[in-house]
C-alpha positions as a printed NumPy array, in Angstrom:
array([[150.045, 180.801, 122.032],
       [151.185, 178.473, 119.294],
       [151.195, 175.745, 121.947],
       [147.521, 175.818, 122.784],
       [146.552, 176.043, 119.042],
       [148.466, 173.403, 118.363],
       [146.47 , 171.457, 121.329],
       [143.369, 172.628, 120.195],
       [144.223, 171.16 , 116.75 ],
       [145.202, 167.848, 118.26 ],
       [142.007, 167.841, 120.124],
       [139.742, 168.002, 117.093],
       [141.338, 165.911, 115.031],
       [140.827, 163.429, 117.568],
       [137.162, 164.426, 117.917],
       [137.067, 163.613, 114.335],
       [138.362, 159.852, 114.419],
       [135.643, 159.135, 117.265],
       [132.642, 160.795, 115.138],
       [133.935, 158.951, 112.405],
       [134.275, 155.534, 114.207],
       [130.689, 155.933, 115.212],
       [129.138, 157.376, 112.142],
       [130.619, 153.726, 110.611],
       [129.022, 151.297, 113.728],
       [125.643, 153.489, 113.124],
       [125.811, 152.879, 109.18 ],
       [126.781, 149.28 , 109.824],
       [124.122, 148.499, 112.496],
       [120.929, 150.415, 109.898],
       [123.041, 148.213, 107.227],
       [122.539, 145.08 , 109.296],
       [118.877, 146.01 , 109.959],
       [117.958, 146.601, 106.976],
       [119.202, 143.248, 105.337],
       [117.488, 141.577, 108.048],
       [114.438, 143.506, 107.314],
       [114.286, 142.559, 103.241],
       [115.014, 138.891, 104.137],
       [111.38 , 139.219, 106.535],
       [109.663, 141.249, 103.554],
       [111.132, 139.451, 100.825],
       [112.23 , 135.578, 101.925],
       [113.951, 133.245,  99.355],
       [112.584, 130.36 , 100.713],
       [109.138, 130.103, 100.576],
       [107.792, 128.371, 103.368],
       [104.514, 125.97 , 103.038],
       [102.306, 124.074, 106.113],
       [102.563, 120.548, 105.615],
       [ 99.816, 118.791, 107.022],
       [ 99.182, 114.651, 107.138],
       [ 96.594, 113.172, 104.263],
       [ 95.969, 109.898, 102.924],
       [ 95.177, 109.104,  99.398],
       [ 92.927, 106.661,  98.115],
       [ 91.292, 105.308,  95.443],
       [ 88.338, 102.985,  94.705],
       [ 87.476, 100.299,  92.548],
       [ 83.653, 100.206,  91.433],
       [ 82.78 ,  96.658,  89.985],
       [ 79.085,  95.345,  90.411],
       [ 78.948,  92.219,  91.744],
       [ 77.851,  89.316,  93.612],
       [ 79.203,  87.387,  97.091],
       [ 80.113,  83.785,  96.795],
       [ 79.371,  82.237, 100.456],
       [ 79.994,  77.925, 101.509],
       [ 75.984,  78.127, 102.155],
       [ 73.338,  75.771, 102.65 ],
       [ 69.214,  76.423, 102.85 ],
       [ 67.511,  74.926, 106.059],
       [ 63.745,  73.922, 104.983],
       [ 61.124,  74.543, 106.537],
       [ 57.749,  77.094, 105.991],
       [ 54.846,  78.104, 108.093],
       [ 53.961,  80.313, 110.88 ],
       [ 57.873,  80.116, 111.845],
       [ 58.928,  81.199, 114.945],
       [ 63.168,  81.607, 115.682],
       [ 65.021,  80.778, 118.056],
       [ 68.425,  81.428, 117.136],
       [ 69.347,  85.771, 116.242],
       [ 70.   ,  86.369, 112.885],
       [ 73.433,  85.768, 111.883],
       [ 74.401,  83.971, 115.524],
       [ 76.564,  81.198, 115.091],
       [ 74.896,  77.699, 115.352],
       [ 76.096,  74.257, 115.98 ],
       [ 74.592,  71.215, 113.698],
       [ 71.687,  70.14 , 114.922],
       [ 70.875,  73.281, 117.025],
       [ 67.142,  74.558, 116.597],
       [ 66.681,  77.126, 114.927],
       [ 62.852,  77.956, 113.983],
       [ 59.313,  75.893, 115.116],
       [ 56.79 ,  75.871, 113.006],
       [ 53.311,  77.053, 114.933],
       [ 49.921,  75.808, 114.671],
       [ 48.369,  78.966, 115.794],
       [ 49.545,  82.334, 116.611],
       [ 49.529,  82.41 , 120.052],
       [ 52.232,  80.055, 120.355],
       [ 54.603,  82.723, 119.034],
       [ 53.631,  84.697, 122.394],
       [ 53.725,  81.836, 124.734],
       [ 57.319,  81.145, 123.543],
       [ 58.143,  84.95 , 124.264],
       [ 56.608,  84.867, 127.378],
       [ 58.566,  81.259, 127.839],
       [ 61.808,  83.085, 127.008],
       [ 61.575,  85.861, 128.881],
       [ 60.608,  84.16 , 131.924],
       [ 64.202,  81.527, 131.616],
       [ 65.979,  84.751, 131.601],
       [ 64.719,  86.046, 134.704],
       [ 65.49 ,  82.605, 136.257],
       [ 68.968,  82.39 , 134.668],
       [ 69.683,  86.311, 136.037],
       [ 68.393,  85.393, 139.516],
       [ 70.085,  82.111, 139.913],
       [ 73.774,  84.259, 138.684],
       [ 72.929,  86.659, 141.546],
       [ 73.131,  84.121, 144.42 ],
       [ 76.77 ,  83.383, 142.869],
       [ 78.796,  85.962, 144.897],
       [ 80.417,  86.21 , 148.169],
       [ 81.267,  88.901, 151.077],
       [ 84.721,  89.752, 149.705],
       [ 83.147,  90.869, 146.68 ],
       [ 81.548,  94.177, 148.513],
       [ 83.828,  96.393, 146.694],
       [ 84.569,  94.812, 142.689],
       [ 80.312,  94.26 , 142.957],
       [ 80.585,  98.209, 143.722],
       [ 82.586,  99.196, 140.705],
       [ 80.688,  96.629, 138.592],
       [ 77.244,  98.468, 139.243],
       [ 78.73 , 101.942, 138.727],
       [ 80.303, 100.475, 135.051],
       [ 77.068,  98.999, 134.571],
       [ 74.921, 101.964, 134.802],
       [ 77.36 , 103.999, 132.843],
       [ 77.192, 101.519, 130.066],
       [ 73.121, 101.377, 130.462],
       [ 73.313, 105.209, 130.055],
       [ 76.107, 105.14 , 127.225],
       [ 73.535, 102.932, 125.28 ],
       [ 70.657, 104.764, 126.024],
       [ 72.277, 108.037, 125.008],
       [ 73.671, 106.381, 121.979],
       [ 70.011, 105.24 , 120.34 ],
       [ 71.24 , 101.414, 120.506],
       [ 67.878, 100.548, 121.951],
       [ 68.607,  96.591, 120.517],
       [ 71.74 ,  96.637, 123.231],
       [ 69.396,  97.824, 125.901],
       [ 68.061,  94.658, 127.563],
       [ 71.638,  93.319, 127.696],
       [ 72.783,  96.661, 129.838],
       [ 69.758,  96.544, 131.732],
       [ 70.156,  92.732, 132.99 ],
       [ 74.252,  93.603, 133.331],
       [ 72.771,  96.532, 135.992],
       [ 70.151,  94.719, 137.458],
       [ 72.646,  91.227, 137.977],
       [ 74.895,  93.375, 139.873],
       [ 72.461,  95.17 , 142.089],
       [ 71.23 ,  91.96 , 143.244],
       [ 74.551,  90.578, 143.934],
       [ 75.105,  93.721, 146.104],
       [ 71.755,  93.098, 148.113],
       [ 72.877,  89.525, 148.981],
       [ 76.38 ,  90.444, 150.067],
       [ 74.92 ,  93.436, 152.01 ],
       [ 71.63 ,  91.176, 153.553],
       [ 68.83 ,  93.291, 152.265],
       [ 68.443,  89.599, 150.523],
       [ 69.248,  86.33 , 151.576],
       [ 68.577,  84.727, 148.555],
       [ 65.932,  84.4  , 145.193],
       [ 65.097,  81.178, 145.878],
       [ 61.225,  82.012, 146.162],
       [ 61.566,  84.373, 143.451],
       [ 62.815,  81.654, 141.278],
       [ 60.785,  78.661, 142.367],
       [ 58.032,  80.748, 141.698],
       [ 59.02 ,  81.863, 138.106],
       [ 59.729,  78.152, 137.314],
       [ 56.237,  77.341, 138.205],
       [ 54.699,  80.166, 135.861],
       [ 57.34 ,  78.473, 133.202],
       [ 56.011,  75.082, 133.485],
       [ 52.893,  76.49 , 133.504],
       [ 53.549,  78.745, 130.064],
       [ 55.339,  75.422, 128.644],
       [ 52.226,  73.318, 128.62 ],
       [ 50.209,  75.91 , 126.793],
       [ 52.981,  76.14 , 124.178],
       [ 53.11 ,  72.201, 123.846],
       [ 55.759,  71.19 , 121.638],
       [ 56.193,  73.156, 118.623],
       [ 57.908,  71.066, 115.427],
       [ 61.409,  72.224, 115.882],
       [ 63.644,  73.106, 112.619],
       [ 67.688,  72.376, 113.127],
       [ 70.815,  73.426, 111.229],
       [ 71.572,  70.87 , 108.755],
       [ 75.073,  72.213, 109.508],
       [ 77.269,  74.161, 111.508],
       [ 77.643,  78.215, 110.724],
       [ 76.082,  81.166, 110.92 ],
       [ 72.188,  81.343, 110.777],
       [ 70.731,  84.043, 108.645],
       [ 66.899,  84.083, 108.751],
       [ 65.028,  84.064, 105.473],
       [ 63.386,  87.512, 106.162],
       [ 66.646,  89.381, 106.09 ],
       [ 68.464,  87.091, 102.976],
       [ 67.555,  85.706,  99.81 ],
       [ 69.972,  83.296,  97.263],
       [ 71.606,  83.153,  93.852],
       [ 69.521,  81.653,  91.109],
       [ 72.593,  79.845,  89.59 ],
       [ 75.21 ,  78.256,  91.624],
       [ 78.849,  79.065,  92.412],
       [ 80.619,  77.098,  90.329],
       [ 78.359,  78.063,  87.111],
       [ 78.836,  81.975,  88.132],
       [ 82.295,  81.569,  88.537],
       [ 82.749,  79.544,  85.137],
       [ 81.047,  83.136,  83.239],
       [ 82.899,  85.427,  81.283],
       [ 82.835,  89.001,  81.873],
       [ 80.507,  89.445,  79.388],
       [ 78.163,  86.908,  80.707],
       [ 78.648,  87.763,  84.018],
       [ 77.508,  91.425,  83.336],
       [ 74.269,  90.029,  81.697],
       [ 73.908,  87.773,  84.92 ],
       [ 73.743,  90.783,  86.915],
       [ 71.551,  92.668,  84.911],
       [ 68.699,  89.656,  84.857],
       [ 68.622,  90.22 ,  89.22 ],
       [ 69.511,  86.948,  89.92 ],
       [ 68.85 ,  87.306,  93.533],
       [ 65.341,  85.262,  94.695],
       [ 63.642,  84.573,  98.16 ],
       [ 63.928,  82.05 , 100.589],
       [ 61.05 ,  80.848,  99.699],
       [ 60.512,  77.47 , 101.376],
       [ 62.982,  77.867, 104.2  ],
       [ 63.71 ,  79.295, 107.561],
       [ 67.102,  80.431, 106.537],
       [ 70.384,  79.629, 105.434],
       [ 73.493,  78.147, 106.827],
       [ 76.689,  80.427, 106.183],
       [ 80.168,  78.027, 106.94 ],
       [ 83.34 ,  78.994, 107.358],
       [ 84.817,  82.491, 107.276],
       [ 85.863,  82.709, 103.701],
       [ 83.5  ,  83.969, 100.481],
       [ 84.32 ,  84.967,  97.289],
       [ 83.059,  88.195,  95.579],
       [ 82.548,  88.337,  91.518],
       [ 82.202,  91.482,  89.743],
       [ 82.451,  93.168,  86.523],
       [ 84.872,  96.74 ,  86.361],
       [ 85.744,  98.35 ,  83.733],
       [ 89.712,  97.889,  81.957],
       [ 90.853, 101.312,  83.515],
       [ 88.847, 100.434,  86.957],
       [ 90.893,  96.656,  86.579],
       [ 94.51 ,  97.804,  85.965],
       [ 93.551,  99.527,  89.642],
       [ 93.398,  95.775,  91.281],
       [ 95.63 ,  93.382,  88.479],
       [ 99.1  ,  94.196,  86.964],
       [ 99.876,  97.298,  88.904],
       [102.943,  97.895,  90.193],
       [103.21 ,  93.453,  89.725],
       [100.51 ,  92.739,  91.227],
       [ 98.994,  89.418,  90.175],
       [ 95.599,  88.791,  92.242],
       [ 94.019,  89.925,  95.642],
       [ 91.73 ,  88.914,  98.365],
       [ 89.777,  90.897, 100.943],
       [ 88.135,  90.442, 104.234],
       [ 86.725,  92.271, 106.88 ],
       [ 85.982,  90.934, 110.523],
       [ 85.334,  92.92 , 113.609],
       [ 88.473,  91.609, 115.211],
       [ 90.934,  91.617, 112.226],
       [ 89.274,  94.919, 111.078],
       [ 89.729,  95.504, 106.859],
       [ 92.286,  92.958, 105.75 ],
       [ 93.92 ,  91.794, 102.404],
       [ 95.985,  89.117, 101.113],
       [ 97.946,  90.573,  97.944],
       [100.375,  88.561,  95.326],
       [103.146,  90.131,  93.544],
       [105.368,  89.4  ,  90.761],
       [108.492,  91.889,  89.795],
       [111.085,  90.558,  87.079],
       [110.366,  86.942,  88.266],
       [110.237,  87.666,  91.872],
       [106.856,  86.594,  93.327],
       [105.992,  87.127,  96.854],
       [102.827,  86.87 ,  98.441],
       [101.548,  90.507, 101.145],
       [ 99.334,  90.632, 104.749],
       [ 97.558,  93.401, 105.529],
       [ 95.398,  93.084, 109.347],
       [ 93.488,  95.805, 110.662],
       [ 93.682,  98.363, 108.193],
       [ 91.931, 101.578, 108.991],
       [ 89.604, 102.1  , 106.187],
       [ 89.042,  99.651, 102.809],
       [ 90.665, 102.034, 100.91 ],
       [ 93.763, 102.13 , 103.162],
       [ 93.822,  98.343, 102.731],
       [ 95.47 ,  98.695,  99.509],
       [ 97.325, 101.318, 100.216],
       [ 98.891,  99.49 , 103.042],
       [ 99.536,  96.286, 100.664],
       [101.235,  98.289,  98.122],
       [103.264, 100.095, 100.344],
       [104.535,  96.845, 102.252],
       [105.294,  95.523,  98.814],
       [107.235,  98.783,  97.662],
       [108.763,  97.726, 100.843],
       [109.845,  94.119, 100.454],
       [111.064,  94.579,  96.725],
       [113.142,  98.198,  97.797],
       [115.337,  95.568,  99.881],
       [115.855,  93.077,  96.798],
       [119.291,  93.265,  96.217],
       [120.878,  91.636,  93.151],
       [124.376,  90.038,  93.6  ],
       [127.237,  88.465,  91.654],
       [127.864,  84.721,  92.215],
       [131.072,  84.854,  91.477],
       [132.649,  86.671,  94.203],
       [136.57 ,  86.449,  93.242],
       [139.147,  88.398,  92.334],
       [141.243,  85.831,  91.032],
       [140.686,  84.654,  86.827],
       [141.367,  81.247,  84.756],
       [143.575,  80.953,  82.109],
       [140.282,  82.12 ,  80.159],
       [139.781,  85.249,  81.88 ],
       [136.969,  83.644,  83.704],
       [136.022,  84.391,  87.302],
       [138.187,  81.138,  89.432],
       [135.775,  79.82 ,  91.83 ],
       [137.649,  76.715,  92.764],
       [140.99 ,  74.586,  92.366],
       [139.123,  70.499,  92.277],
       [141.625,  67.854,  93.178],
       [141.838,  65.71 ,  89.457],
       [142.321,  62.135,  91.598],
       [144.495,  60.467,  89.007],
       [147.608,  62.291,  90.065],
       [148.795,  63.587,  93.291],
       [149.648,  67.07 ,  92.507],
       [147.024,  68.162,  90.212],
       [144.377,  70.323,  89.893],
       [141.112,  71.652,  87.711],
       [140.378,  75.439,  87.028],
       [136.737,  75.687,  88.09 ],
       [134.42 ,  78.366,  87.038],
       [130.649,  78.805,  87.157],
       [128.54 ,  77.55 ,  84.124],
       [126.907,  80.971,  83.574],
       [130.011,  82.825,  84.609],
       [128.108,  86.016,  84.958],
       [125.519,  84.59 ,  86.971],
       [123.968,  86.861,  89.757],
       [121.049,  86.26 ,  92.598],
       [118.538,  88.046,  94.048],
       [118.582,  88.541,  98.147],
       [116.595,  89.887, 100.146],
       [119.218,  92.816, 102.217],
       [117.389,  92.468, 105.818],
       [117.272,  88.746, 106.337],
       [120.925,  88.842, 106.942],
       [124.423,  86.946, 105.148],
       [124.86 ,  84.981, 102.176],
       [126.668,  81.497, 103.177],
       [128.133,  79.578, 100.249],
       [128.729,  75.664, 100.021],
       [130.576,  74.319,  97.482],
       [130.641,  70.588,  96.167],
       [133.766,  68.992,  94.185],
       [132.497,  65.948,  91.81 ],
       [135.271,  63.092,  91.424],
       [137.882,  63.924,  88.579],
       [139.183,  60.824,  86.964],
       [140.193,  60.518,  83.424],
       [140.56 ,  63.156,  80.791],
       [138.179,  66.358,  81.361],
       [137.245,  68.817,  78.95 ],
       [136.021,  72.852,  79.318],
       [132.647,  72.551,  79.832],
       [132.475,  69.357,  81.949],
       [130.73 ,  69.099,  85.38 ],
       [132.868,  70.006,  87.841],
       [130.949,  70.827,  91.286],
       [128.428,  73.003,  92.065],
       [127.875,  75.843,  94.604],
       [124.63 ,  76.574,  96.78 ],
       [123.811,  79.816,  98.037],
       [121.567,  80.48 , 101.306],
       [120.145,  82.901, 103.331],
       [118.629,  82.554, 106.723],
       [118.781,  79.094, 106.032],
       [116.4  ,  79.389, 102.407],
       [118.292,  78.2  ,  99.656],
       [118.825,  80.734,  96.901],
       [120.315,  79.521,  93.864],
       [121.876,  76.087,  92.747],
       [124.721,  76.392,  89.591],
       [127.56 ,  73.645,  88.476],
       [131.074,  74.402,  88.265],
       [132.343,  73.254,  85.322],
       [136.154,  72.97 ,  84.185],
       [137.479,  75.827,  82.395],
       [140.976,  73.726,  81.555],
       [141.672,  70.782,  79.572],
       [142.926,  67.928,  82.202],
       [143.85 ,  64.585,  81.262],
       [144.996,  60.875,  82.949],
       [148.373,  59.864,  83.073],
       [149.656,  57.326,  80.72 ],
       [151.282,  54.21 ,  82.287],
       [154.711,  55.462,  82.277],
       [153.151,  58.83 ,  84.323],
       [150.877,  55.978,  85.878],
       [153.777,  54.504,  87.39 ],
       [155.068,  57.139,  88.664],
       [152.46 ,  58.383,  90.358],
       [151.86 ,  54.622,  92.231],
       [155.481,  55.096,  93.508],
       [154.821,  59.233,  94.658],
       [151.943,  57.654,  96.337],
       [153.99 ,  55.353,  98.01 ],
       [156.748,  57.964,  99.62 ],
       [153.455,  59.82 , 100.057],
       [151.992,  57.182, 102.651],
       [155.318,  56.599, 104.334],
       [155.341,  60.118, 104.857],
       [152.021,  60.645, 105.271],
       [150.888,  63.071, 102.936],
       [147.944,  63.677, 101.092],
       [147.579,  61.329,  97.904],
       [146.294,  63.725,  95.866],
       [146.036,  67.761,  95.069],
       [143.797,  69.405,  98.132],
       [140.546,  70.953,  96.126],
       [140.703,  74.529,  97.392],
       [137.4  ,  77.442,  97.005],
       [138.695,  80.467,  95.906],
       [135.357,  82.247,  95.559],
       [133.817,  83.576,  98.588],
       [130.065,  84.118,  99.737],
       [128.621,  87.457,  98.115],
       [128.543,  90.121, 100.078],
       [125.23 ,  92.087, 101.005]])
């Protein structure tokens, strides 16, 4: 009996050590749980969405454009025959003056009729092997017809339309539903002869110079000249644009636009100014804008001394222009590096940095402390455009020399651009011999040659090239 209750006590108590091992996992696991579950509810980071923006600013300034123009004369019932704002050779007609108003019809009907001959005479220009690129260049014709016409551009339509009709005739010739245009086109010629003697011979206006032709409908011009505007002050300049200096063509066809530069000249205010001049070092700006280039600008900056000149092409917006330009200048200066001249280890006698040992020529074993003029000297480099090379020049040392004197010089370079010139000057006393010492040195020279060694001290650098 005492053995069983002693088994029975053995029993619990090991009943007891399991419950207890699990009541602890089942209190650890709610424990874990529960952190877990106040980190979700209450986080100590606080997480945010980043998402991409750009920011911009703008500079109002009223203004005028500066263009290399000239005015073509002329006046009348004007008729033109170069688009506004095509690009004209000298000499190329531009307008005719009419004598009555149905010339102006007879030259559109004159027109249209070339272009039919000019598309027809293109569509004989093909061949059999074609069949299948004269395929796909109907199909990307008609899609670019419909893109147009969906689009509203109803100026860009007769260009589609001859680009769909040009290859549909091609495709009848290489497939034989047409042999040719030729009666097609002898015919239009005759109607174009025909239409050409009405018309007569209209006096013809030409481009006094090569450029862009702007017609006088859609311009006007400046009642001062460039030079004048540009010679204004800001005050001035602000009255200038206040009296509307801009007048009519009056007299002429149009106006010749050269080259690809112009200038524009506007009044801002101080705050709107500090937005385009001294910020960040910036010095002065230009901008430009082409189709192919996109928004450009040509920035110049000056930091401590340091003035470089920024490209931007292609910019996305005019804002983002000068965003890019400051950015590639934050750029260019975050990779100036300044740097010691003196890149030694070893000191003078006057606790200056050594940069060489120069050969003093009047005795054989001999030599001048060298040290930079400006001992402290540093230069700028630019970290990416790779090491520093150093050349150092030893001047002849004759006679007594004093601290101070000339010695040398060193040149620094990078990438083959020369950074900084300094002179080495002595920073020891150094003088001749006298003729006993003079002698002396004649008959060291002598043993020298016989066993030929160097007649004088070697000139050694000590410095080497900074380090970027």
């Amino acid at each position: 009996m005492p053995d069983e209750t002693r088994k029975e006590g053995r029993a619990s108590h090991g009943f007891a050590t399991l419950a207890g091992v699990l009541i602890a996992f089942l209190l650890l696991a709610a424990g874990y749980v529960l952190y877990q579950a106040m980190h979700v509810l209450f986080p100590q980071n606080v997480y945010e969405t980043a998402l991409p923006a750009v920011i911009s600013d703008t500079v109002d300034a009223d203004g005028v454009l500066l263009f290399d123009e000239s005015y073509v004369a002329g006046s009348g019932n004007l008729g033109y025959l170069a688009a506004d704002g095509e690009r004209v050779s000298a000499g190329t007609a531009v307008a005719e003056i009419y004598s009555n108003a149905s010339q102006a019809t007879l030259r559109q009907q004159l027109i249209q009729l070339n272009d039919q001959i000019d598309l027809l005479q293109r569509s004989q220009n093909t061949a059999a092997l074609q069949l299948d690129s004269l395929l796909k260049e109907r199909a990307g014709a008609l899609y670019d017809l419909l893109d147009t016409l969906d689009d509203g551009d109803y100026e860009a339509v007769d260009d589609d339309s001859n680009a769909y009709q040009l290859a549909q005739n091609k495709l009848w010739v290489v497939t034989g539903d047409a042999a040719n245009f030729t009666d097609q086109i002898t015919a239009l010629v005759q109607q174009a002869q025909s239409v050409q003697a009405q018309l007569g011979s209209p006096t013809q206006i030409a481009a006094p110079q090569t450029g862009y032709f702007v017609r006088a409908s859609g311009s006007g011009r400046l009642n001062a000249g460039a030079d004048d505007i540009l010679a204004l002050s800001a005050q001035e300049l602000q009255g200038y644009l206040d009296s509307d200096p801009v007048m009519a063509l009056d007299g002429c066809a149009g106006k010749i636009v050269a080259g690809f530069t112009w200038r524009y000249v506007g009044v801002c205010s101080a705050k709107q100014g500090e937005k385009l001049l001294g910020q960040d070092g910036n010095i002065g700006g230009k901008t430009g804008t082409t189709d192919d280039a996109g928004y450009c600008f040509t920035g110049a900056y000056n930091r401590d001394g340091d003035e470089t000149y920024t490209v931007v092409l292609n910019s996305s917006t005019t804002d983002q222009r000068f965003a890019d330009t400051a950015a590639l200048a934050n750029w260019y200066y975050g990779h100036k590096v300044t740097v010691a001249i003196a890149n030694t280890q070893e000191k003078t006698a006057n606790g200056n940095p050594l940069i060489a040992r120069i050969s003093q020529t009047d005795w054989t074993d001999k030599t001048i402390d060298a040290t930079l003029a400006d001992p402290a000297a540093q230069a700028t480099v630019f970290s990416l455009a790779g090491e520093v090379t150093e050349k150092v020049t030893y001047d002849d040392l004759s006679g007594t020399v004093h601290v101070g004197d000339k010695v040398g010089s060193v040149t620094l370079k990078q990438d083959g651009t020369k950074i900084t010139v300094m002179d080495l000057v002595a920073d020891e006393e150094g003088s001749g011999p006298n003729p006993i010492e003079w002698l002396l040195v004649k008959l060291d020279r002598l043993g020298r040659r016989i066993d030929n060694r160097p007649l004088t001290a070697e000139s050694e650098t000590v410095a080497k090239a900074p380090e970027v």
